[in-house]
C-alpha positions, 0 to 999 in steps of 0.5 A: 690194554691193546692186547686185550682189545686185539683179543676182544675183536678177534674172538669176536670176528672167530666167533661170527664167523662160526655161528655164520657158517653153522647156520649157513650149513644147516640153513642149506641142508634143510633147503636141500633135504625139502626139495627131495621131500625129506622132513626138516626134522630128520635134517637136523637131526643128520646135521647133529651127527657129524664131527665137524659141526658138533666140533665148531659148535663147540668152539662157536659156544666156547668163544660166545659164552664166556663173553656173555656170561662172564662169572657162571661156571660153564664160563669159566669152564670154557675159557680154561686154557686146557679147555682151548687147548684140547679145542685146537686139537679137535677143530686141526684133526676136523681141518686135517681129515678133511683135507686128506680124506673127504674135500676130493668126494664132493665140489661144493659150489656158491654158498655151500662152498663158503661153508665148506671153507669156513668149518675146515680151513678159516675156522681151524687156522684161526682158532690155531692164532687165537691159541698161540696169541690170546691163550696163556700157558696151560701147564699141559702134561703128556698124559692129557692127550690121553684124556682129550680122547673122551670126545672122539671115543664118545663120538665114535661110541654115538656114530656107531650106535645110531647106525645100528638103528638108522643105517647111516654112517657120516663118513666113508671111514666109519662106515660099518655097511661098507666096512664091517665092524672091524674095517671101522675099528681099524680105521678108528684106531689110526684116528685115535693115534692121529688125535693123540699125536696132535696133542702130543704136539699142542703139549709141545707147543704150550710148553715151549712157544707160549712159554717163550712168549709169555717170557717174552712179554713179561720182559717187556713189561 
């Protein structure tokens, strides 16, 4: 029962902080975007295009929706723990890329620092706790690192896409204009190897440490 209370507060507090930072995101980009005349639709737009923000909304809505409605499918969808554990890939690869490759191209400052914190540091480490304390073993195997691809491999499909017909790009490293077709591809591969080896490492972790804390816990019952 006090476990369960834990979890309750904690998805609560995660999921707060998600939906805040998400609005926070959006609300100063449209602000920003008004200022240099450029329409608030066209805003939203861009603010879907990025893997952070569809990445945390996802785990935002994988938090919030289960707990609103319990019994639909979507629900129960969510809350699967191969479900989860495949979130924690993402939103540490969101986290991880961040802090290698983008956080020294800007300095954001005030509000907008917060943000930037909560979507790629607060978020990732605490959505990795919420994984190794409140999700139970999902009987991961090897070869679902490979499925986990489907999201990041449709992303890619969509970025490259919509730069066909807008000319813009979200990130440097996916930046046909600047480096060609063949430079993103590149790049896309070692992406592609990065996500597959995280959750190579989540199987790991699922097999061995939630494992050993679920024995650990039965034996105390």
């Amino acid at each position: 029962m006090q476990n369960e209370k834990t979890r309750q507060v904690f998805e609560l507090l995660l999921l707060s902080l998600g939906w805040f930072a998400l609005g926070l995101q959006l609300y100063l980009g449209i602000v920003a975007e008004l200022h240099r005349g450029v329409a608030w639709q066209w805003t939203v737009f861009n603010y879907f295009s990025y893997f952070t923000i569809l990445t945390n909304l996802f785990l935002a809505a994988g938090l919030t929706v289960p707990r609103l409605r319990p019994h639909s499918r979507f629900g129960d969808f969510l809350r699967r723990p191969t479900v989860r554990s495949a979130s924690l890939v993402y939103i540490t690869i969101v986290g991880l890329v961040y802090a290698i490759l983008l956080r020294h191209l800007w300095n954001p400052t005030g509000w907008r620092w917060l943000g930037d914190v909560l979507l790629h540091d607060v978020i990732p480490i605490g959505y990795f706790v919420h994984w190794v304390l409140f999700v139970p073993p999902a009987r991961l195997r090897w070869r679902d690192a490979l499925l986990w691809l489907a999201y990041p491999g449709g992303y890619l499909a969509y970025t490259l896409l919509r730069g066909v017909f807008v000319g813009l790009y979200p990130y440097p490293f996916l930046n046909v204009l600047r480096l060609g077709y063949q430079g993103v591809l590149v790049n896309s591969a070692f992406l592609a190897l990065a996500f597959v080896a995280m959750g190579w490492l989540v199987v790991v972790l699922d097999r061995h440490v939630k494992g050993l804390l679920a024995v650990r816990v039965n034996t105390r019952r």
